[in-house]
C-alpha positions as CSV (number, residue, x, y, z in Angstrom):
1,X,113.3,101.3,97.3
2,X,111.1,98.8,98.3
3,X,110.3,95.6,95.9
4,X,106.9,95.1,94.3
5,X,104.1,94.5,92.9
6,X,101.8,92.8,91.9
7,X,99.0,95.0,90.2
8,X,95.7,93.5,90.9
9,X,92.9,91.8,88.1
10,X,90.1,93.4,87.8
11,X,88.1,90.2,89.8
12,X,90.3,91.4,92.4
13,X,89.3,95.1,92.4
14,X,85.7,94.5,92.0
15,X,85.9,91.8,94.8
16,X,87.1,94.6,96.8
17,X,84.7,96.8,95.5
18,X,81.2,97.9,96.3
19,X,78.5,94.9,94.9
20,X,76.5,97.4,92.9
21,X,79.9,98.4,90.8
22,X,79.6,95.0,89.4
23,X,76.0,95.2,88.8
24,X,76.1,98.2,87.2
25,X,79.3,97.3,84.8
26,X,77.0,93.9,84.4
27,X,74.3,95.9,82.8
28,X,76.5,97.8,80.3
29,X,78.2,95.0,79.5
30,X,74.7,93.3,78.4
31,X,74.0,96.7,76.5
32,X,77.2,96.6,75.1
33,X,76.8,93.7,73.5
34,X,73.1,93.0,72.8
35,X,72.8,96.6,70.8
36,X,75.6,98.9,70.6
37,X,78.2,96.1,69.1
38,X,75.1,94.9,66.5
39,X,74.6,98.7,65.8
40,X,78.2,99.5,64.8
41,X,78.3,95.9,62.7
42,X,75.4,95.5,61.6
43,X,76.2,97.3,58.1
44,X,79.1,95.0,56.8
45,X,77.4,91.9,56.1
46,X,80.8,90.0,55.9
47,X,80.1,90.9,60.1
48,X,76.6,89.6,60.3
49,X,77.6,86.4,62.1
50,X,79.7,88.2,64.9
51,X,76.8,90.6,65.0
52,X,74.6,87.7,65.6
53,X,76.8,85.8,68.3
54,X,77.5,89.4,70.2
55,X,73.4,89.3,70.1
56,X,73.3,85.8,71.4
57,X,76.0,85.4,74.3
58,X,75.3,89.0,75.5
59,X,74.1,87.6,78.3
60,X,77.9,85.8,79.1
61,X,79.2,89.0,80.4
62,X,76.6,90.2,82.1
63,X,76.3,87.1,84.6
64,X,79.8,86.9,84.8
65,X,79.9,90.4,86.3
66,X,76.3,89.9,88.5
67,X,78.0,87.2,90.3
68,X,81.1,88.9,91.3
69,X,78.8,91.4,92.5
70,X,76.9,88.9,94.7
71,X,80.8,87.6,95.6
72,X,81.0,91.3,96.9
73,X,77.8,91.7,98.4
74,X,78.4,88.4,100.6
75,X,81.7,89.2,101.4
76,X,80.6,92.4,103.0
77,X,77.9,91.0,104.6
78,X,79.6,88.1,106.3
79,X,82.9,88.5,105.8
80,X,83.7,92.5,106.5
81,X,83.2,95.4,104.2
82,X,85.1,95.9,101.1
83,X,87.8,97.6,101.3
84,X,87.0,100.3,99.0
85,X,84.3,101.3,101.2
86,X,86.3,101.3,104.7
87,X,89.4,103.6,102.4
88,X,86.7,105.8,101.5
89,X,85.0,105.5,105.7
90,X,85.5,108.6,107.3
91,X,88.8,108.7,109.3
92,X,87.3,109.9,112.8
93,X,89.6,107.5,114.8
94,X,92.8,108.8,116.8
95,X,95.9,107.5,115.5
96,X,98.0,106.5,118.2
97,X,101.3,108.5,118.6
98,X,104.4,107.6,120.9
99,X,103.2,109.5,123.3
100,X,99.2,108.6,123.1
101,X,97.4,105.0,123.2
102,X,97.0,102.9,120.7
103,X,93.8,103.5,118.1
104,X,91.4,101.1,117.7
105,X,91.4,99.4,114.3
106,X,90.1,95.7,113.9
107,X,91.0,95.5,110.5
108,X,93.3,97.5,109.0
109,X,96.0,100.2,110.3
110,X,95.5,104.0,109.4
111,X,98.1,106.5,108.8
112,X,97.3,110.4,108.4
113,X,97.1,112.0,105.2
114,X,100.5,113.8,104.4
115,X,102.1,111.8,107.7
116,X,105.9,113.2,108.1
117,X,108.5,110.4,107.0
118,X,109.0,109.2,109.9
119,X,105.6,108.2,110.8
120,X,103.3,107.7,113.8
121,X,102.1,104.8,115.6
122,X,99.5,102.8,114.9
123,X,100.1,100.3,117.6
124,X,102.8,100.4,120.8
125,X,105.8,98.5,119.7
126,X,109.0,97.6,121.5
127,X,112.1,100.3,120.9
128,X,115.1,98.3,120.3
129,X,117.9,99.6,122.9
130,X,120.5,99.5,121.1
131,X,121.8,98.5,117.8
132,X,122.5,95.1,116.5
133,X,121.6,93.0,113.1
134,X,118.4,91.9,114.4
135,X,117.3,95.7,115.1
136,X,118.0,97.1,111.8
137,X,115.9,93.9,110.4
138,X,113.1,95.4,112.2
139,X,112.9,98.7,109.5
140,X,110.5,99.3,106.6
141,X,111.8,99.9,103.5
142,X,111.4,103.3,103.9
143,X,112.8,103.8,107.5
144,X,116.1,102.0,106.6
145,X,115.9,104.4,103.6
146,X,115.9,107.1,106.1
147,X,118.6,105.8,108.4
148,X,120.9,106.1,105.9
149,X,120.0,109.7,105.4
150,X,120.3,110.4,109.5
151,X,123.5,108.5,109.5
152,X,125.4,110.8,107.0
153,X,123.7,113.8,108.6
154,X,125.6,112.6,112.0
155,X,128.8,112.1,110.0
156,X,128.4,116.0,108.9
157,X,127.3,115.8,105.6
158,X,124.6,117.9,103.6
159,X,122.3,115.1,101.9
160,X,119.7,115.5,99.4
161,X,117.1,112.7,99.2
162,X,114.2,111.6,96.8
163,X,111.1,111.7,98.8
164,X,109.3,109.2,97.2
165,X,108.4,107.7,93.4
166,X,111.0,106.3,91.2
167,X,114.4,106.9,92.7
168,X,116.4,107.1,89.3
169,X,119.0,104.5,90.5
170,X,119.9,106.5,93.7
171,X,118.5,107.3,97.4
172,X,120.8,110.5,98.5
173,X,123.4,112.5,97.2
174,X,126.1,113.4,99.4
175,X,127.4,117.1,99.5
176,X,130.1,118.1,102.5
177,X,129.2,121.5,104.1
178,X,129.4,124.1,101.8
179,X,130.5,122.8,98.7
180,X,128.2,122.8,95.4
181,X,129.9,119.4,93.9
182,X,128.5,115.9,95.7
183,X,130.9,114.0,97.0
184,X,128.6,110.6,96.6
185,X,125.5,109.1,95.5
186,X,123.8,106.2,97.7
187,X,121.5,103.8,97.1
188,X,119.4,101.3,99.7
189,X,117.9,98.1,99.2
190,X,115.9,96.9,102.4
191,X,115.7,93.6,100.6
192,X,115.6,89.7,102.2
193,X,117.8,88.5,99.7
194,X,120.8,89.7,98.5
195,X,121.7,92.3,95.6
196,X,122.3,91.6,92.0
197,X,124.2,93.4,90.0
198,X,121.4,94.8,88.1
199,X,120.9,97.8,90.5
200,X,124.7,98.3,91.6
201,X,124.9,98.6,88.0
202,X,122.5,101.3,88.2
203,X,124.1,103.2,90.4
204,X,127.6,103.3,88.7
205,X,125.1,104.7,85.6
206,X,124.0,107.6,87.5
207,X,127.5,108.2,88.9
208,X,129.4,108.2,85.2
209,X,126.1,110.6,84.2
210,X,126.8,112.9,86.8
211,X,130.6,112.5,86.9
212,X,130.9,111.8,90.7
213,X,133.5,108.9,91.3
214,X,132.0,107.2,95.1
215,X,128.9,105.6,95.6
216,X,128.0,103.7,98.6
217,X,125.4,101.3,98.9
218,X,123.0,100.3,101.8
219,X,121.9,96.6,101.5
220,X,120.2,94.2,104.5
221,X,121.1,91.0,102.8
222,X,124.2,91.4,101.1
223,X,125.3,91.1,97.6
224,X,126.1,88.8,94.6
225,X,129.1,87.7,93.3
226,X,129.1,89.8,90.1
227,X,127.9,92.4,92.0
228,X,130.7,92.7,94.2
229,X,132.8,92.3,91.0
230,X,131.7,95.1,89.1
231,X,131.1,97.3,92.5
232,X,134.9,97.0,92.7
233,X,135.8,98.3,89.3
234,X,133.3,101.1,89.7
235,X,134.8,102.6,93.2
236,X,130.9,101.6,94.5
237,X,131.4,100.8,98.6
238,X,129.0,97.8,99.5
239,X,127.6,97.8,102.8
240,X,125.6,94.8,103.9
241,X,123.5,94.7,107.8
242,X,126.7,93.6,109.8
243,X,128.5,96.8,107.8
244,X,125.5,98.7,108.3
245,X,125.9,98.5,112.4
246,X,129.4,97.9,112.6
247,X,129.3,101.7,111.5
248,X,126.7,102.8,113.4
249,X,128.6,101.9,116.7
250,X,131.6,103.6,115.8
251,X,129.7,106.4,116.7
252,X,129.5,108.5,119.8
253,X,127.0,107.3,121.9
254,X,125.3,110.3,121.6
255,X,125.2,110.2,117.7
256,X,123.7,105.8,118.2
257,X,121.2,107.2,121.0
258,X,120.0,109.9,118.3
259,X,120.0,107.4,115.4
260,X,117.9,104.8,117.3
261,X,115.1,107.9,118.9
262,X,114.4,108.5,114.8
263,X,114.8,105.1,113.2
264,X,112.3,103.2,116.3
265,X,110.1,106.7,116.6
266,X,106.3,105.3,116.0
267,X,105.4,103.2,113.6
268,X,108.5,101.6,112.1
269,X,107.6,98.7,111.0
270,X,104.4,99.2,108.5
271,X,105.7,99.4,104.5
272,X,105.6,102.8,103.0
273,X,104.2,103.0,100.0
274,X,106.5,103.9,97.1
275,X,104.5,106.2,94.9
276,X,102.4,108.3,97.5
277,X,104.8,108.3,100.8
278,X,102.2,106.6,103.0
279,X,101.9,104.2,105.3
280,X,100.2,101.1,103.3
281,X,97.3,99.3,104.9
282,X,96.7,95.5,105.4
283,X,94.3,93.9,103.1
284,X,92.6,90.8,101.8
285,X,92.2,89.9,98.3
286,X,91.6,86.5,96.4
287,X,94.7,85.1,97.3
288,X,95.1,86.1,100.6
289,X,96.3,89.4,102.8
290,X,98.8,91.5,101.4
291,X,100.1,95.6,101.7
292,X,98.0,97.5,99.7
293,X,98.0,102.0,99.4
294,X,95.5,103.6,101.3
295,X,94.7,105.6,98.3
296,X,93.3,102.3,96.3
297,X,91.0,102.4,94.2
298,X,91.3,106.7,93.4
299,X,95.1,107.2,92.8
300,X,96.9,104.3,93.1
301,X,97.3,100.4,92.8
302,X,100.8,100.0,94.5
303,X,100.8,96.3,96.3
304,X,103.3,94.5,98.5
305,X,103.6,91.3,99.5
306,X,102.6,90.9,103.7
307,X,106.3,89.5,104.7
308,X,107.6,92.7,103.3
């Protein structure tokens, strides 16, 4: 799975936010304070000074929440409109597919609701003709995820994947055609910097659990030393990006030419988001542009940093 994530402060969120949110939580706040806090202390007179200051500094809040909402307000007035507002905009531009042009989008990149794994295009981008380190670099978390998956499918087997959400230590389960028993349990890790032994570790878990003795794993970077260690004593196979293609060309050209149609199809290089199994959207925040779900702010808050 992919690493995160940072979840966001609440300055960020109403930042991002529609001004009158803060406003309005502004004008609670001062309620809040000025009468319903004296109301529920006023009766213990051991209180009656915090009942007093809650009185006093009601107003503390209340400003402090006003002038994130005029943050807000100026931001979408000079600097774009908050992102809440254009993930709630109605989606009535094309998204581009391999076949069709590229959609207009100056600010962020829009994937359909319920998109298949694979994706479409948000943008034309170069199809890598042939496959080499610096191609499989090119995949999202999610498509080198998927790789994997069309790779075994070449080699013959049966695999059964997790969609999406946690992945319980494992990515696929191997099966060979027609037996009930898996053969293997894999696990991928798109990552920039090499495997620790934490989630190798994982993986020889879920294997003793379920009493299978392989498990490969899929890693971009390459692995620790103590993760090669205990990989080793746990019959784990580690396959780094040089394994990874060195594989992939043994191959029959027809089975590479397949595997590089589906891992380059559309829109291969935008993060999927780990929870909801869409594309994520670029976005701006306090501290600068990162990957955020295009379901922010109703359903969910997953982040990733923009180099992802």
């Amino acid at each position: 799975m992919g690493r995160r994530k940072r979840q966001p402060k609440l300055s960020d969120i109403l930042l991002e936010s529609p001004w009158w949110v803060s406003v309005a939580l502004g004008f609670c706040a001062y309620i809040a304070f000025h009468a319903i806090v004296p109301a529920l202390l006023g009766a213990n007179r051991y209180l009656a000074g915090l009942t007093m200051a809650s009185r006093e500094f009601a107003w503390v809040p209340a400003i402090a929440f006003c002038f994130l909402g005029l943050l807000s307000f100026i931001k979408a007035r000079f600097g774009g409109q908050p992102v809440a507002e254009t993930a709630r905009a109605p989606r009535h531009r094309p998204v581009a597919s391999a076949k069709a042009g590229p959609a207009a989008s100056p600010t962020i990149k829009e994937a359909p609701d319920g998109a298949a794994p694979w994706g479409a295009a948000s943008a034309p981008q170069p199809r890598p003709q042939s496959w080499s380190l610096e191609a499989l670099a090119l995949l999202e978390w999610k498509r080198f995820e998927l790789l994997c998956v069309a790779y075994y499918e070449q080699l013959g087997f049966t695999v059964e994947t997790v969609p999406h959400g946690a992945d319980g230590g494992i990515d696929a389960t191997l099966y060979r055609q027609g037996m009930a028993q898996p053969m293997a349990l894999v696990q991928c890790k798109a990552w920039r910097s090499p495997v620790k032994v934490e989630p190798v570790r994982a993986l020889g878990g879920v294997m003793h659990q379920h009493k299978i003795r392989r498990g490969v794993f899929w890693s971009l970077s390459g692995y620790s030393g103590e993760a090669k260690k205990y990989a080793a004593a746990a019959d784990i196979q580690l396959l780094d990006g040089a394994g990874i293609v060195e594989r992939i060309r043994k191959l029959e050209p027809s089975q590479q030419t397949a595997l590089l149609a589906k891992a380059f199809e559309g829109d291969y290089r935008t993060p999927t988001c780990a929870a909801c199994g869409v594309k994520l959207v670029k976005r701006t925040g306090r501290r600068g542009s990162f990957w955020g779900c295009r379901n922010y702010p109703a359903g969910c808050t997953v982040t990733m940093e923009l180099s992802a």
